[in-house]
N, CA, C and O atoms as a GROMACS GRO file, in nm:
protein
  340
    1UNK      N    1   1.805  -2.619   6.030
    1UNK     CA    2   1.834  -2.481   6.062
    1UNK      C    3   1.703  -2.404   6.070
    1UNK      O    4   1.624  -2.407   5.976
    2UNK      N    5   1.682  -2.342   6.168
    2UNK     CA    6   1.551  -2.265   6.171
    2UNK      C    7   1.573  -2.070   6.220
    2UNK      O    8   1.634  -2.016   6.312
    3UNK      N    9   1.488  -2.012   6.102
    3UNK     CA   10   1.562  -1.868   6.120
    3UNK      C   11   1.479  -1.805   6.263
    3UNK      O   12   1.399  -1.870   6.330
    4UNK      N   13   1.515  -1.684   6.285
    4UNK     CA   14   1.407  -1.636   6.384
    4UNK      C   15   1.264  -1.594   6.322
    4UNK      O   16   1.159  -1.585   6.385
    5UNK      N   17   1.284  -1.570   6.180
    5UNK     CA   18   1.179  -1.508   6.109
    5UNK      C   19   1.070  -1.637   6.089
    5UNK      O   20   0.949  -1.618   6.078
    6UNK      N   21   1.124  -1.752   6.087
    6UNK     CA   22   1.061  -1.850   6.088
    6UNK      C   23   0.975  -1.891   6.246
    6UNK      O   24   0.860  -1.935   6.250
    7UNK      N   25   1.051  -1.868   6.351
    7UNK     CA   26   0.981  -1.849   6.482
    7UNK      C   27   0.844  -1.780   6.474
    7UNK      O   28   0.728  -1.818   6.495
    8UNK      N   29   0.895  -1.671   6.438
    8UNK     CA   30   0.784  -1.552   6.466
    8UNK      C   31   0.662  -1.634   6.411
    8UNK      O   32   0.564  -1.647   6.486
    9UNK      N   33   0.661  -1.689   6.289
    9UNK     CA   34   0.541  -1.736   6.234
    9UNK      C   35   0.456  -1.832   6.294
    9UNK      O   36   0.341  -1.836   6.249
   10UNK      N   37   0.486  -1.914   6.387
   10UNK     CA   38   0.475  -2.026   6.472
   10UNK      C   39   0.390  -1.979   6.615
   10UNK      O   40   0.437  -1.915   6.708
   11UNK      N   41   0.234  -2.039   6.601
   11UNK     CA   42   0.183  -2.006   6.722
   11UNK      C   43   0.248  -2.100   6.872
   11UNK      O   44   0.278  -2.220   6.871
   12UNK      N   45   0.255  -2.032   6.959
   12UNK     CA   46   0.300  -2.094   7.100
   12UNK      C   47   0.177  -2.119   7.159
   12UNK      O   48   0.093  -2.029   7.159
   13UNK      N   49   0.147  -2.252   7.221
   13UNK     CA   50   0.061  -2.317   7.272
   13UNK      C   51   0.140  -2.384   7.438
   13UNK      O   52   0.247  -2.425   7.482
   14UNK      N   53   0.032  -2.365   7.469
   14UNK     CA   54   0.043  -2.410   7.654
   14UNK      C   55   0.012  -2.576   7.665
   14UNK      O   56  -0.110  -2.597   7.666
   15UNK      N   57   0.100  -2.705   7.674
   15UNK     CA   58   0.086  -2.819   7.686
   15UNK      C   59  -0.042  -2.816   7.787
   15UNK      O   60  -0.157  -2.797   7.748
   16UNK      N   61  -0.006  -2.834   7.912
   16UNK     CA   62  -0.077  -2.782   8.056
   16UNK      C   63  -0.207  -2.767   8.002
   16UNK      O   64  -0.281  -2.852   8.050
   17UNK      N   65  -0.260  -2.701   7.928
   17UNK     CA   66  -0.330  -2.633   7.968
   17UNK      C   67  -0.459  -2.612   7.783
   17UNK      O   68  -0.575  -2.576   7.763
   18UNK      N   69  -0.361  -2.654   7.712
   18UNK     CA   70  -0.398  -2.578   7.595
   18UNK      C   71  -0.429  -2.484   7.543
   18UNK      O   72  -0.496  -2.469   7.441
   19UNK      N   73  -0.378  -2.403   7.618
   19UNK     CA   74  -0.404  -2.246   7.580
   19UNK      C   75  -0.347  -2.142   7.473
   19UNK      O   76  -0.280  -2.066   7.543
   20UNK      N   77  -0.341  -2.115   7.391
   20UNK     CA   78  -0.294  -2.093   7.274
   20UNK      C   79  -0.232  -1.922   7.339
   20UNK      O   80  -0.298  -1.831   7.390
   21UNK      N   81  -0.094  -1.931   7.312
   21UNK     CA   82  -0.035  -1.803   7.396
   21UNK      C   83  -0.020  -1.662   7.296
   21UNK      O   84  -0.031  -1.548   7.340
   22UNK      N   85   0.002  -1.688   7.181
   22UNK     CA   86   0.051  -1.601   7.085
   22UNK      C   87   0.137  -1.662   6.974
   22UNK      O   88   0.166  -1.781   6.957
   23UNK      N   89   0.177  -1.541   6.892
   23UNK     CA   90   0.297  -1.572   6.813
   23UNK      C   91   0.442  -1.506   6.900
   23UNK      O   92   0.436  -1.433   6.999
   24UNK      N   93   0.518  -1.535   6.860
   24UNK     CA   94   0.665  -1.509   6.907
   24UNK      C   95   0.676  -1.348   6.864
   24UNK      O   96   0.666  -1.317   6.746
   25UNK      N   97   0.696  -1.248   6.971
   25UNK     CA   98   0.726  -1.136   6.944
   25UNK      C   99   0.820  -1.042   6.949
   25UNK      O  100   0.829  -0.925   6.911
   26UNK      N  101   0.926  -1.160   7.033
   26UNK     CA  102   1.068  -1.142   7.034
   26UNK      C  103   1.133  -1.199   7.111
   26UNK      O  104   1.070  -1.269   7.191
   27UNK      N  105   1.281  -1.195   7.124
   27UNK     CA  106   1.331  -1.358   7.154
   27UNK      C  107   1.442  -1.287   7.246
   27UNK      O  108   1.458  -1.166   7.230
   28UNK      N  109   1.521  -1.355   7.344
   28UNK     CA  110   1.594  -1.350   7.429
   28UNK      C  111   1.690  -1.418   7.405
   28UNK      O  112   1.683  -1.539   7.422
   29UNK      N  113   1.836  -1.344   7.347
   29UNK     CA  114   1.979  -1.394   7.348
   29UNK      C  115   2.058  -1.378   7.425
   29UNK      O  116   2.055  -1.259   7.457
   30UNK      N  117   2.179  -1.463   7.511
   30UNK     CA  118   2.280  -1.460   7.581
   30UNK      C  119   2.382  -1.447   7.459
   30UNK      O  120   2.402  -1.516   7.360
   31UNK      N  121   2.452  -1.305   7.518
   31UNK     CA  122   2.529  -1.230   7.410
   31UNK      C  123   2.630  -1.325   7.422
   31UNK      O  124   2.676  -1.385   7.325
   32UNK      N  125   2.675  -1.345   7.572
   32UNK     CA  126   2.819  -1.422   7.585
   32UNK      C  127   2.827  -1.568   7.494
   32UNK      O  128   2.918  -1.605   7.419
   33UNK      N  129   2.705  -1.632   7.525
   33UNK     CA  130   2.735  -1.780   7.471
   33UNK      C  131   2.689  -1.732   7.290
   33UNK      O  132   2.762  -1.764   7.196
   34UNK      N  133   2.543  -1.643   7.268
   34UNK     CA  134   2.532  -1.671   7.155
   34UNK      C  135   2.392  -1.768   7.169
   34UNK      O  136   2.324  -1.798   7.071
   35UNK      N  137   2.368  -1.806   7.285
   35UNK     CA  138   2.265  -1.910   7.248
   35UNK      C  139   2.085  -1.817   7.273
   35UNK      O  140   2.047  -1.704   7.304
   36UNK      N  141   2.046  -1.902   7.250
   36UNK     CA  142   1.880  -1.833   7.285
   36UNK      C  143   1.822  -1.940   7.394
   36UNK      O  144   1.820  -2.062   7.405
   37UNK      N  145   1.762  -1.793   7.488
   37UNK     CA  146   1.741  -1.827   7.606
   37UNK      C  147   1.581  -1.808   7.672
   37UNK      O  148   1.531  -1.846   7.778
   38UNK      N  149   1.527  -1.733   7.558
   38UNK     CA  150   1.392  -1.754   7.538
   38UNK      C  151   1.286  -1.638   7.468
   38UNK      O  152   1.310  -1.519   7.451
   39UNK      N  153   1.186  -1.701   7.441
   39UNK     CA  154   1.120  -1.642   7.369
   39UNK      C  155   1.027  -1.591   7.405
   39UNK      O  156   0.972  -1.662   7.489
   40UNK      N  157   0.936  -1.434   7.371
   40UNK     CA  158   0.869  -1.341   7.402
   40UNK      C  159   0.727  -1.329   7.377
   40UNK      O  160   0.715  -1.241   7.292
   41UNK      N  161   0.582  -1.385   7.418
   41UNK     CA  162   0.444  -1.384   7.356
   41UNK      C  163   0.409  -1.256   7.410
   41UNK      O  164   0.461  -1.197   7.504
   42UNK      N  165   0.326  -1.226   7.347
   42UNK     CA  166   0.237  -1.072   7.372
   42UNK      C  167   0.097  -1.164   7.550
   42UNK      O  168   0.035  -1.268   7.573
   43UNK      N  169   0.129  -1.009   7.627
   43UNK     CA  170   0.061  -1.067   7.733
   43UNK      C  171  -0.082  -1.039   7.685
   43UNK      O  172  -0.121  -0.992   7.578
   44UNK      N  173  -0.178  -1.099   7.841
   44UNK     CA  174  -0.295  -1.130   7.743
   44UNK      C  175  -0.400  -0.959   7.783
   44UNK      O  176  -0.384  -0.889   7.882
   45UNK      N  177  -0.459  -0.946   7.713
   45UNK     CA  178  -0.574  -0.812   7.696
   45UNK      C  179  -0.617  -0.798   7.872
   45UNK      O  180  -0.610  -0.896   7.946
   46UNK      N  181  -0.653  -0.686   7.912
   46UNK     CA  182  -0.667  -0.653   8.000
   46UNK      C  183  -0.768  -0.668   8.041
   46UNK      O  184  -0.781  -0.714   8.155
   47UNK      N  185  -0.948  -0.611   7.912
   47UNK     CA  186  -1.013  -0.607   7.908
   47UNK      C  187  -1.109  -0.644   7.786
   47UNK      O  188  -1.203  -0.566   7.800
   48UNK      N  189  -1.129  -0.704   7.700
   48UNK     CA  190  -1.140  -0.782   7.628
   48UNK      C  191  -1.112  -0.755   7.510
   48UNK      O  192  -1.179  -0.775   7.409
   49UNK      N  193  -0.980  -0.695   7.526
   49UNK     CA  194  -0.846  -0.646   7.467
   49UNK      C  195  -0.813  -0.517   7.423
   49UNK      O  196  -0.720  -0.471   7.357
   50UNK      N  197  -0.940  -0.461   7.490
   50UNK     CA  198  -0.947  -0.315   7.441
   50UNK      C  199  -0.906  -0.209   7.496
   50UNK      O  200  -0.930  -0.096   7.455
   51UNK      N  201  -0.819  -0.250   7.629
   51UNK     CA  202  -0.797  -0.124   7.645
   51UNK      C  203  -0.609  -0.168   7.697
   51UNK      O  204  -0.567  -0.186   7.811
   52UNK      N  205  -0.523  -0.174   7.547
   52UNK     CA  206  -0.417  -0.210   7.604
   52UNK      C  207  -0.382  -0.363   7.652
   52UNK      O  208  -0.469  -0.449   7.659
   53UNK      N  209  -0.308  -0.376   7.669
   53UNK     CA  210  -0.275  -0.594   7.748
   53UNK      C  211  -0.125  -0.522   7.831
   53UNK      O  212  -0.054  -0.421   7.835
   54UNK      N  213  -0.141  -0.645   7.881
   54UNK     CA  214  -0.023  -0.677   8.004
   54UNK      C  215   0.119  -0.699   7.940
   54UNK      O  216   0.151  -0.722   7.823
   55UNK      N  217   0.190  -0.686   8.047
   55UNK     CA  218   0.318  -0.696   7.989
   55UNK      C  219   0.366  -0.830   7.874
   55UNK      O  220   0.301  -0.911   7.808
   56UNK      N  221   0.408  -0.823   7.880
   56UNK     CA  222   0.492  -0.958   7.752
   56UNK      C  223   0.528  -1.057   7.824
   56UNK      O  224   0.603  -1.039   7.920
   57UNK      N  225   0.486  -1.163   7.794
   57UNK     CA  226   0.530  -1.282   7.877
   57UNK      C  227   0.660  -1.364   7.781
   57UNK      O  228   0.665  -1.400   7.664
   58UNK      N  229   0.758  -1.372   7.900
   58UNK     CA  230   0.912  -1.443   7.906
   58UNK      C  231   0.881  -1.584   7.925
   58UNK      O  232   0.825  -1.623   8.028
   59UNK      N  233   0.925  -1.688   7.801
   59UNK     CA  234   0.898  -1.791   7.836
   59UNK      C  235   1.062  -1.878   7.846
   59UNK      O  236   1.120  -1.903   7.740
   60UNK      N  237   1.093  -1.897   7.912
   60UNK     CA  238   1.245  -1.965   7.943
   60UNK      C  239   1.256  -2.069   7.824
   60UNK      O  240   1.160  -2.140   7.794
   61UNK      N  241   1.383  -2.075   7.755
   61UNK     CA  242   1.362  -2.212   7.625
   61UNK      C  243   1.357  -2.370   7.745
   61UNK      O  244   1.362  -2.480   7.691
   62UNK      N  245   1.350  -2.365   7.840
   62UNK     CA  246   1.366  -2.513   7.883
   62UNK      C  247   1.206  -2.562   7.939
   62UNK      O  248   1.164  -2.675   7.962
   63UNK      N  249   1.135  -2.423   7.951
   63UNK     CA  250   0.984  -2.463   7.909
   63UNK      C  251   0.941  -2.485   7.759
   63UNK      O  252   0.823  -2.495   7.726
   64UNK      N  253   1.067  -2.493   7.652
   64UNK     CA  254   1.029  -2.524   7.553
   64UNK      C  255   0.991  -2.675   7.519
   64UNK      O  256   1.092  -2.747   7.521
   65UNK      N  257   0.862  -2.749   7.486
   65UNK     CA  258   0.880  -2.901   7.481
   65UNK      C  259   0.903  -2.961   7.329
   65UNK      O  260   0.941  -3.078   7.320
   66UNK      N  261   0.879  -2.879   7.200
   66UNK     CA  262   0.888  -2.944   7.073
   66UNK      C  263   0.863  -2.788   6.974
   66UNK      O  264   0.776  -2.706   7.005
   67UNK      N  265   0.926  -2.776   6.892
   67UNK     CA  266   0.899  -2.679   6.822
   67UNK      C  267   0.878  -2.771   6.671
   67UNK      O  268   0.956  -2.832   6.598
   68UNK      N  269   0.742  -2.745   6.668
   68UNK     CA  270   0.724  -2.812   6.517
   68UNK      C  271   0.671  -2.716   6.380
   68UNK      O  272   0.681  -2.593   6.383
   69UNK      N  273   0.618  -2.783   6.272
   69UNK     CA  274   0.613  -2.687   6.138
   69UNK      C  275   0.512  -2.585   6.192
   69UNK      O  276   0.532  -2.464   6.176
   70UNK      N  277   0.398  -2.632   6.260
   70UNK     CA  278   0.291  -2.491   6.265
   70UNK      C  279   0.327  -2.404   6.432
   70UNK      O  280   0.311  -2.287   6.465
   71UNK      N  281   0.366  -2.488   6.486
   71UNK     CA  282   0.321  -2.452   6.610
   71UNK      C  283   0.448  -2.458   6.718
   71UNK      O  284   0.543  -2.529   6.683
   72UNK      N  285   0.458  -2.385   6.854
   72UNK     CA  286   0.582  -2.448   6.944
   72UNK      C  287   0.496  -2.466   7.087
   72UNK      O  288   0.429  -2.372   7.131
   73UNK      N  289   0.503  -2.600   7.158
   73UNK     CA  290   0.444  -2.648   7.235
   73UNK      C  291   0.529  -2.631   7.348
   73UNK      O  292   0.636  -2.690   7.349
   74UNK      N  293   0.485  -2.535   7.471
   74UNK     CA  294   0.564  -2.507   7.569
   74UNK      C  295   0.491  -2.560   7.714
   74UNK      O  296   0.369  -2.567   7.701
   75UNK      N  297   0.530  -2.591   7.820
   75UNK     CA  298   0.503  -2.609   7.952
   75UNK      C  299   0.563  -2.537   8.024
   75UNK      O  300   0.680  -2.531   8.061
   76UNK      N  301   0.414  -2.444   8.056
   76UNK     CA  302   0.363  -2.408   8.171
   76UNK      C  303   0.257  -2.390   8.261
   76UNK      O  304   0.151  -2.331   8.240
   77UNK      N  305   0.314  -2.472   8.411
   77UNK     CA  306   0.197  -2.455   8.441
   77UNK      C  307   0.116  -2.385   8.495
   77UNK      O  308   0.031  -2.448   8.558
   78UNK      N  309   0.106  -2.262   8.496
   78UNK     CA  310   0.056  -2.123   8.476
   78UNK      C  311   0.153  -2.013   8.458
   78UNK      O  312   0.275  -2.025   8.456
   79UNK      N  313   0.080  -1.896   8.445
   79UNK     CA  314   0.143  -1.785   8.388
   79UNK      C  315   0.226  -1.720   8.525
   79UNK      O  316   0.337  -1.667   8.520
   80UNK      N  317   0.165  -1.735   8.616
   80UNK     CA  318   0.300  -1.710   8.744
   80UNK      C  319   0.426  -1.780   8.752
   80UNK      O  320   0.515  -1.738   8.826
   81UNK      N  321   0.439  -1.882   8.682
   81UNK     CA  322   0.588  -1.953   8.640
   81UNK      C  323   0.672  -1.873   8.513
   81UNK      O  324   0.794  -1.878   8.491
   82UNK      N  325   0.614  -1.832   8.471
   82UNK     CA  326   0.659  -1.711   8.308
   82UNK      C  327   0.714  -1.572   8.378
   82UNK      O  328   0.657  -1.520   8.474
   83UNK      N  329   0.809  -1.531   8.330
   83UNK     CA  330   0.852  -1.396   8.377
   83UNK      C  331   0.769  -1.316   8.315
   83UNK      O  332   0.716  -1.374   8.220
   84UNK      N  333   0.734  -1.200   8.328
   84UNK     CA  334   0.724  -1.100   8.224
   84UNK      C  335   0.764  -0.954   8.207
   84UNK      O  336   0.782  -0.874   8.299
   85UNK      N  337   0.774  -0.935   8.097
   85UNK     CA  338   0.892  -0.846   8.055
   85UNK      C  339   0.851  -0.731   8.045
   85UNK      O  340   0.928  -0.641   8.012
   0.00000   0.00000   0.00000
């Protein structure tokens, strides 16, 4: 069983690419089913982070590849495949 509070703590990393995306900053539920449909990283700094960052990047759970104790390992292969929110 894993809570959401437990998500949040968990850095998201880019398979692809190794790019270390964020922590989880909020998550995307389908009210109807109940299930989770994906999860929310902070977009990246604009300017070398100082003035504000980009929208929030939407990562779909089926770019999810393993969610383990430290970390959740996602594929993508770039950030134009990610919605953002």
């Amino acid at each position: 069983m894993l809570k959401t509070s437990d998500l949040k703590l968990k850095e998201v990393i880019n398979v692809i690419d190794g790019k270390r995306l964020g922590n989880i900053t909020d998550i995307e539920i389908d009210v109807e089913t109940g299930r989770l449909t994906a999860i929310v990283v902070p977009g990246v700094g604009k300017f070398l982070g100082l003035f504000g960052r980009n929208e929030d990047v939407v990562i779909p759970w089926d770019k999810i590849n393993k969610i383990g104790m430290d970390v959740i390992l996602v594929e993508a292969g770039s950030f134009g495949e990610l919605k953002h929110g």
